[in-house]
C-alpha positions as a Markdown table, in Angstrom:
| # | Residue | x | y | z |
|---|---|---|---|---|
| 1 | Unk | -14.1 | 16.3 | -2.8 |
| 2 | Unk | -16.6 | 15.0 | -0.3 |
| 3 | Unk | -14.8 | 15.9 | 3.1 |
| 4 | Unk | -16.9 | 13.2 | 5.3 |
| 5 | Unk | -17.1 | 10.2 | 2.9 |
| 6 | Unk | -14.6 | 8.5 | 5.2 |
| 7 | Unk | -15.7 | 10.0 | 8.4 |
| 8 | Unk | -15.4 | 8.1 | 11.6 |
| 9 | Unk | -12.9 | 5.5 | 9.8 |
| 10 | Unk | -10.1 | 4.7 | 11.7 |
| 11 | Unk | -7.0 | 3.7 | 9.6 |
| 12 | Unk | -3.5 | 2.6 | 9.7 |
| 13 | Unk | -1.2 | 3.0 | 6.8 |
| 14 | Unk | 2.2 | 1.1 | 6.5 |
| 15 | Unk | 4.6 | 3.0 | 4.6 |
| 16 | Unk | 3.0 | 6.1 | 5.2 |
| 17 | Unk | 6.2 | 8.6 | 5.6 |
| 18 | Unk | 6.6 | 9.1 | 1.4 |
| 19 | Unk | 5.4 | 8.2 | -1.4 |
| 20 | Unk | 1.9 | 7.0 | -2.3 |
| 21 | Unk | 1.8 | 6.1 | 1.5 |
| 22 | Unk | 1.9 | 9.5 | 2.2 |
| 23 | Unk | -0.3 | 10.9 | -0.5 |
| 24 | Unk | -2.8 | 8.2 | 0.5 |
| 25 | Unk | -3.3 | 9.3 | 4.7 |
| 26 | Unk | -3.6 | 12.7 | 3.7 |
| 27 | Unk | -6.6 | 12.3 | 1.5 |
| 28 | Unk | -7.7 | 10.2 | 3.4 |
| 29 | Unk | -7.7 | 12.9 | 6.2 |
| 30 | Unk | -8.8 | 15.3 | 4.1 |
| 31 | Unk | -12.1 | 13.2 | 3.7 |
| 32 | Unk | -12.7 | 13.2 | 7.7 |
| 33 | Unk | -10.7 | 10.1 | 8.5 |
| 34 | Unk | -8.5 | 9.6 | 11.5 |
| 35 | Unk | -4.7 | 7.8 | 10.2 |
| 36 | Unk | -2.1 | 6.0 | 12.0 |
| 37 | Unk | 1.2 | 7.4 | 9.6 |
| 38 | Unk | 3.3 | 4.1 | 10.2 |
| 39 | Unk | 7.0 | 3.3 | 8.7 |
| 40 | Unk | 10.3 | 2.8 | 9.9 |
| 41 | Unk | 11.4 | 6.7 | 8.8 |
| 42 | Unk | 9.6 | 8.3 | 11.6 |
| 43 | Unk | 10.6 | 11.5 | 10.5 |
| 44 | Unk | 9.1 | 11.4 | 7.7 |
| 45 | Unk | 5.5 | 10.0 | 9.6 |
| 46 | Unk | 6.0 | 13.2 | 11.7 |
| 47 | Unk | 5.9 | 15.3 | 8.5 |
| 48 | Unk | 3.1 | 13.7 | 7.5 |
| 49 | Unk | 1.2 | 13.9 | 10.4 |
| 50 | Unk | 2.2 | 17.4 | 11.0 |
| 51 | Unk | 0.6 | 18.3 | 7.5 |
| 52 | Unk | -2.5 | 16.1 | 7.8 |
| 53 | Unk | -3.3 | 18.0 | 11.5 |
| 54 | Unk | -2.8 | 21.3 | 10.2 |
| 55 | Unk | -5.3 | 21.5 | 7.9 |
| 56 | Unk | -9.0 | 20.3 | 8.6 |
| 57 | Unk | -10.1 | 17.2 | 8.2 |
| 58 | Unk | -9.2 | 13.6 | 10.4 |
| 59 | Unk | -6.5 | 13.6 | 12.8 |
| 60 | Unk | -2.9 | 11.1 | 12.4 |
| 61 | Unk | -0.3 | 10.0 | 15.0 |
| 62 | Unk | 3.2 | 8.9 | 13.9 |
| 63 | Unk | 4.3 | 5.0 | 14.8 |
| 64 | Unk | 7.9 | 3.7 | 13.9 |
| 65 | Unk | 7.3 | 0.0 | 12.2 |
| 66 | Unk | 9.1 | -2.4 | 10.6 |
| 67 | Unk | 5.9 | -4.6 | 9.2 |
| 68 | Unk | 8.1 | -7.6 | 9.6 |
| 69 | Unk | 8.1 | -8.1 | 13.3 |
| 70 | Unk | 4.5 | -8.7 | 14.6 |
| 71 | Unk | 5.3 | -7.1 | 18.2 |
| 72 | Unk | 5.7 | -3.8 | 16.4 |
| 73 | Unk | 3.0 | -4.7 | 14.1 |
| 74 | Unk | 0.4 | -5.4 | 17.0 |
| 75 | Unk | 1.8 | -2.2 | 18.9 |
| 76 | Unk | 1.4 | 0.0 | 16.1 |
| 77 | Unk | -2.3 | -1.4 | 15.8 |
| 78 | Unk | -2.7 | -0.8 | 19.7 |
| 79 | Unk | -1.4 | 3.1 | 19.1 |
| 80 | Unk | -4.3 | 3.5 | 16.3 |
| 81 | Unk | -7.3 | 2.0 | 18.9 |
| 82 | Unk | -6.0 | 3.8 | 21.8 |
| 83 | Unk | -5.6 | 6.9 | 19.5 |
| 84 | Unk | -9.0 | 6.6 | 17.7 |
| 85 | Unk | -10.9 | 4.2 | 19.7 |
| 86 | Unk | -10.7 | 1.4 | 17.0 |
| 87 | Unk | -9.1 | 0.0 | 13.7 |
| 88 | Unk | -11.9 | 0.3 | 11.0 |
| 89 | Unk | -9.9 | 0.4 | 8.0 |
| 90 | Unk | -6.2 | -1.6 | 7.2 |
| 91 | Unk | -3.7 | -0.4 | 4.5 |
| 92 | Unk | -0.7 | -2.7 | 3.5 |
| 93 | Unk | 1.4 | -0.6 | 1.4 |
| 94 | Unk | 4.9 | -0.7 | 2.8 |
| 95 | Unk | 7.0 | -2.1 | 0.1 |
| 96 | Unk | 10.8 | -1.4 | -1.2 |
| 97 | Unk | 12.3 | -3.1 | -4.4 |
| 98 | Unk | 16.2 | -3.8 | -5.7 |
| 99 | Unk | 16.1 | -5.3 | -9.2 |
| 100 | Unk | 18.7 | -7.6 | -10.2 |
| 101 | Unk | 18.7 | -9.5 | -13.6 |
| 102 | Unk | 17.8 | -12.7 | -13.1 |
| 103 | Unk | 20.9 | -14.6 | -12.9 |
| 104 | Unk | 22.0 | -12.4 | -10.5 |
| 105 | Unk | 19.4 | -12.8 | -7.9 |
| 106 | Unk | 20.6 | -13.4 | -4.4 |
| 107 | Unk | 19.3 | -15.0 | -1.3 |
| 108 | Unk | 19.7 | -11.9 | 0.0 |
| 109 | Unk | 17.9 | -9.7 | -2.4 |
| 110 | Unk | 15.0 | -12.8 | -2.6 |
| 111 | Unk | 14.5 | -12.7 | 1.2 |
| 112 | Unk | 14.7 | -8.7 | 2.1 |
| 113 | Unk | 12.0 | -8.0 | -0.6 |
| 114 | Unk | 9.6 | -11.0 | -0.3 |
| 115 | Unk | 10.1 | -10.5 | 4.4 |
| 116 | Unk | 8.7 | -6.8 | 3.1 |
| 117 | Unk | 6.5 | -7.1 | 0.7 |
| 118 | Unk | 4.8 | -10.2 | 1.5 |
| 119 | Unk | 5.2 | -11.3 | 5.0 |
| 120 | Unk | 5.2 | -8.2 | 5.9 |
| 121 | Unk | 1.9 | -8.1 | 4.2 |
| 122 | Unk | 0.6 | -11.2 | 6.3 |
| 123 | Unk | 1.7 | -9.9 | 9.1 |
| 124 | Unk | -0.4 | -6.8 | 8.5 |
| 125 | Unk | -3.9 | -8.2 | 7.3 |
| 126 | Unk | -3.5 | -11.2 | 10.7 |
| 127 | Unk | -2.9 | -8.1 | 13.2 |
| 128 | Unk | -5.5 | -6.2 | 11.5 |
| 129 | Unk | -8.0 | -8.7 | 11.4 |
| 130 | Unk | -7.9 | -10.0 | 15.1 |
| 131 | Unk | -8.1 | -6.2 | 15.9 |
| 132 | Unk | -11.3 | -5.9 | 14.0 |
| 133 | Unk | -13.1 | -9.9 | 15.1 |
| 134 | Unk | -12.3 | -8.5 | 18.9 |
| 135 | Unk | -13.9 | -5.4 | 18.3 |
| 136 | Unk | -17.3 | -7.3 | 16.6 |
| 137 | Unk | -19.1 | -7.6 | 13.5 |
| 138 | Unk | -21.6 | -5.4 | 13.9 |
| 139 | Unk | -19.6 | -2.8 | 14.4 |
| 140 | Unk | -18.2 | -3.5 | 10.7 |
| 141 | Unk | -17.7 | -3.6 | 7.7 |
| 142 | Unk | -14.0 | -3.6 | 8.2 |
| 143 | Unk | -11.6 | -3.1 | 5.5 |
| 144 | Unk | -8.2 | -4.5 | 4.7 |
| 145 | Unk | -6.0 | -3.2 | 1.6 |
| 146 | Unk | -3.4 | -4.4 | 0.1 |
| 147 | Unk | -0.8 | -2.5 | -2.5 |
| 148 | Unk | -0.6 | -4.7 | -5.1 |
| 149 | Unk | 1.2 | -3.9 | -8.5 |
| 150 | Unk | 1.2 | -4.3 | -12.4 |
| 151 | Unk | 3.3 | -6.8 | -11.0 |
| 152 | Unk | 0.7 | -8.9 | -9.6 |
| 153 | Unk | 0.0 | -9.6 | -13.0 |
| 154 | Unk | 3.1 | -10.2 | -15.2 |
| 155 | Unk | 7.1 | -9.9 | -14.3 |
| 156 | Unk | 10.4 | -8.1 | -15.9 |
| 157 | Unk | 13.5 | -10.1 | -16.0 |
| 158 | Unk | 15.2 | -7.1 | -13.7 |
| 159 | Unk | 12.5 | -7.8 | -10.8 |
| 160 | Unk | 11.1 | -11.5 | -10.2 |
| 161 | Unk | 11.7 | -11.0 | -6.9 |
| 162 | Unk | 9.4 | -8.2 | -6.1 |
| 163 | Unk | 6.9 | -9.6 | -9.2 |
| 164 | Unk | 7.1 | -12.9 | -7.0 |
| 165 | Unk | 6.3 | -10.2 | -3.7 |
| 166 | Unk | 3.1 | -8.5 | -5.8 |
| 167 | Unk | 1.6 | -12.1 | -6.7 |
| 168 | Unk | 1.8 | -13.0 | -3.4 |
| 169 | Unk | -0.1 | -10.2 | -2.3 |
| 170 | Unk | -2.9 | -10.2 | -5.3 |
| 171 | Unk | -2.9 | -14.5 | -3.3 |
| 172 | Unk | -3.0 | -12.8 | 0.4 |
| 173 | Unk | -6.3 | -10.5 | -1.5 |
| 174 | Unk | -7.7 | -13.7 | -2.8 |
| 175 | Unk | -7.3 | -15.8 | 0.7 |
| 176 | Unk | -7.8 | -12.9 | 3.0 |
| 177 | Unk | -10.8 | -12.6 | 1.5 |
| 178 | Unk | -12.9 | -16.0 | 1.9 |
| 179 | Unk | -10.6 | -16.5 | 5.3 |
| 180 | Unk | -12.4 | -13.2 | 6.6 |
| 181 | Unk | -15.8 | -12.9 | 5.2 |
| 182 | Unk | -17.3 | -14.3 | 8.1 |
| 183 | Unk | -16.3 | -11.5 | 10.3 |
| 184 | Unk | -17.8 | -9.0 | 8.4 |
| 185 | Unk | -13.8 | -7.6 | 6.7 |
| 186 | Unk | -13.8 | -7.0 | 3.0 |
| 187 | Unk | -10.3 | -7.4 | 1.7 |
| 188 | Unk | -9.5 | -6.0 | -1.6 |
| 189 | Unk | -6.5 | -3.8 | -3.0 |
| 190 | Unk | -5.6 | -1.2 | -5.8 |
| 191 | Unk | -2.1 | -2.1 | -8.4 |
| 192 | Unk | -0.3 | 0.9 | -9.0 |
| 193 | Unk | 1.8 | 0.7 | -12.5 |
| 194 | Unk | 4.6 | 3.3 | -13.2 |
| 195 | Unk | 4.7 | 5.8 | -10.5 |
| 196 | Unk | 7.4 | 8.7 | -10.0 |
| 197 | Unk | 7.9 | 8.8 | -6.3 |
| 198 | Unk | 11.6 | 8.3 | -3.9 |
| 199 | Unk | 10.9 | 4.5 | -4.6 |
| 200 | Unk | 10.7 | 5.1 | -8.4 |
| 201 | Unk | 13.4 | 7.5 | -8.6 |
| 202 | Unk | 15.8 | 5.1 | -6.6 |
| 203 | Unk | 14.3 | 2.4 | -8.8 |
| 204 | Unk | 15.4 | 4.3 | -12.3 |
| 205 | Unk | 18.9 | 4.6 | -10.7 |
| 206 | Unk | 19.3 | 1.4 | -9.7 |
| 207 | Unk | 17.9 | 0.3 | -13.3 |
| 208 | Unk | 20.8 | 2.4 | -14.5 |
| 209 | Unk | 23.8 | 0.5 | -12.5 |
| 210 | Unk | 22.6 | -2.8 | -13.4 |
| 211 | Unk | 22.5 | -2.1 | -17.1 |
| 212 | Unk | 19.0 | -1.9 | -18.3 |
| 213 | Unk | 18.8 | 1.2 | -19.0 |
| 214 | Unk | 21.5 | 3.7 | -20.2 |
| 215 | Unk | 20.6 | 6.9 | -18.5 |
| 216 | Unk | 18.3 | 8.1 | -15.3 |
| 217 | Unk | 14.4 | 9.0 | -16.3 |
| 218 | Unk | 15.3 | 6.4 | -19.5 |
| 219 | Unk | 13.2 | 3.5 | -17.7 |
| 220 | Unk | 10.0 | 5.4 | -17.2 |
| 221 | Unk | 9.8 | 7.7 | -20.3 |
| 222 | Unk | 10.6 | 4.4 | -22.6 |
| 223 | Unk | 7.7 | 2.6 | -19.9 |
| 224 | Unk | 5.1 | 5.5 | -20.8 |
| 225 | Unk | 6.0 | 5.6 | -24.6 |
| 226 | Unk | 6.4 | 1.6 | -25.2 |
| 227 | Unk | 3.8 | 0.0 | -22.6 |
| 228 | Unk | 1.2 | 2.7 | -20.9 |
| 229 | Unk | -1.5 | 3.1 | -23.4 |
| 230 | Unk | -2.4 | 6.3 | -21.8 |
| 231 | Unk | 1.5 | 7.3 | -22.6 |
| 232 | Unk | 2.3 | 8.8 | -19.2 |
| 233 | Unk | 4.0 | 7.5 | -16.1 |
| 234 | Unk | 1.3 | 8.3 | -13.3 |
| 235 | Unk | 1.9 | 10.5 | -10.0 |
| 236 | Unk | 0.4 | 9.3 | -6.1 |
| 237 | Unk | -2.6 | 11.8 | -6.9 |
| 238 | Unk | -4.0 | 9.5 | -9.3 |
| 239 | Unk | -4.4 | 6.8 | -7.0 |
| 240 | Unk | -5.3 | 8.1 | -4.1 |
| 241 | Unk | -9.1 | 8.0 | -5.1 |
| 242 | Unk | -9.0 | 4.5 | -5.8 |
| 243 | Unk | -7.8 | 4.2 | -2.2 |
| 244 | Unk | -10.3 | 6.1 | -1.3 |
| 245 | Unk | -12.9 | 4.4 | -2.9 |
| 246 | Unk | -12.0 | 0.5 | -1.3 |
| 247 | Unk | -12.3 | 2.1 | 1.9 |
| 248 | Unk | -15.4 | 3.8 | 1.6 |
| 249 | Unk | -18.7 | 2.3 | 2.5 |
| 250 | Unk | -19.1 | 2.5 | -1.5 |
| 251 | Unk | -17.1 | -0.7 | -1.7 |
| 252 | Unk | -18.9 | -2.5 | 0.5 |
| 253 | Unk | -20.0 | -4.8 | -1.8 |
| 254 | Unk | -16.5 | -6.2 | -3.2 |
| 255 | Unk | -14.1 | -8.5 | -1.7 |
| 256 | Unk | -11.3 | -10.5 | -3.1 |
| 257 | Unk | -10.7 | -7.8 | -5.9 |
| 258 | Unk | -7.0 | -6.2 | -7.1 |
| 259 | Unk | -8.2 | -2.6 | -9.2 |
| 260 | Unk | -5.5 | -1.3 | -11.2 |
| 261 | Unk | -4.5 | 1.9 | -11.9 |
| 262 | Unk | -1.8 | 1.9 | -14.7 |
| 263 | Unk | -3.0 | 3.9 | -17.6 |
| 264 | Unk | -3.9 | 0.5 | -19.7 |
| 265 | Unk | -0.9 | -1.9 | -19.0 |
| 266 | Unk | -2.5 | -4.5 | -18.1 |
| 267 | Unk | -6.4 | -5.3 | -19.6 |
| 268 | Unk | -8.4 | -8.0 | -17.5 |
């Protein structure tokens, strides 16, 4: 691992406290960069952060967010610049999911996963941006990223909602990116596909109750064996290079772009 490909990058990471969040800050860290561990389980940012500043590498700070209100938003951006000295590098990644067949979508499932997922997501990349335009284009290239999904690309019958939440991100990549160019921001993002984390886990349980599944692990085994041409579910260690990668100055080059890392379920 090349310890200073990201250093002097100054990130904040929503959704940062478990997960791919997690696994994401601390390589990031471990590569020289300095993180902003952001979620609403501060607790679990604090682990985080205690891990990444124990080791060598960048330094984190902990910030309690919910990435739909833009006063925490914009003060969780403020904690990063007055941490690091700037916001160099923007990662949109908190997300939660609840699926329901489709006749038995509610309002309420519809508007707590898309006010997450997707304006939370908006909310992000706007706070971000101004951030970066204020602090100048030549001190650029800034990068925004966006978690999108497999289900940026296609959707179950057990999850239009969130698929709905994904596509709208994969849009928000496609926007952001001519909105920003001009500013010197790249905005790009990496699609996980079947990955065991707390979300997953929670995921194959509540896959379970709703009927789609007989017994818990049942979803992502039959997933791996029926749909992943690599026939594995994947783990946050095999995306955090990719994550790596968009914010490195070796992307420099790419804007408006959604990479996905599923083990062949989607070809484009």
């Amino acid at each position: 691992m090349d310890k200073t490909r990201l250093e002097g990058k100054n990130c904040l990471i929503t959704g940062a406290a478990r997960g791919m969040g997690a696994a994401v800050a601390e390589h990031y860290a471990e590569q020289g960069a300095n993180v902003c561990v952001a979620d609403l389980n501060i607790e679990g940012c604090e682990e985080v952060v205690k891990r990444i500043n124990g080791r060598d590498g960048g330094k984190a700070i902990a910030v309690k967010l919910n990435v739909t209100e833009r006063e925490q938003m914009k003060a969780a951006i403020q904690a990063t610049v007055d941490a690091f000295g700037s916001l160099n590098v923007m990662v949109n990644n908190a997300g939660i999911n609840k699926p329901l067949m489709f006749l038995d979508i509610t309002e309420e499932n519809w508007h707590q996963i898309m006010d997450v997922n997707a304006l939370g997501c908006l909310i992000g990349m706007q706070e971000a941006a101004k951030q970066m335009i204020e602090q100048g284009k030549e001190n650029g290239p800034y990068k925004i990223l966006n978690v999108g999904s497999i289900l940026s690309r296609q959707a179950f019958d057990d999850v239009v909602p969130y698929a709905c939440s994904k596509h709208a991100v994969l849009a928000m990549i496609n926007g952001g990116a001519k909105a920003l160019v001009d500013h010197n921001i790249t905005v790009n993002g990496y699609g996980p596909g079947v990955v065991r984390t707390e979300l997953w886990e929670q995921l194959d349980k509540d896959l379970v109750s709703i009927g789609k599944f007989d017994k818990q692990g049942q979803s992502m085994d039959e997933l791996a064996e029926k749909m992943i041409l690599m026939k594995r579910y994947s783990y946050p260690e095999d995306v955090v290079g990719t994550a790596s990668f968009l914010a490195s100055p070796e992307s420099d080059y790419m804007t408006g772009q959604l990479l996905m890392i599923d083990g062949g379920m989607i070809m484009q």
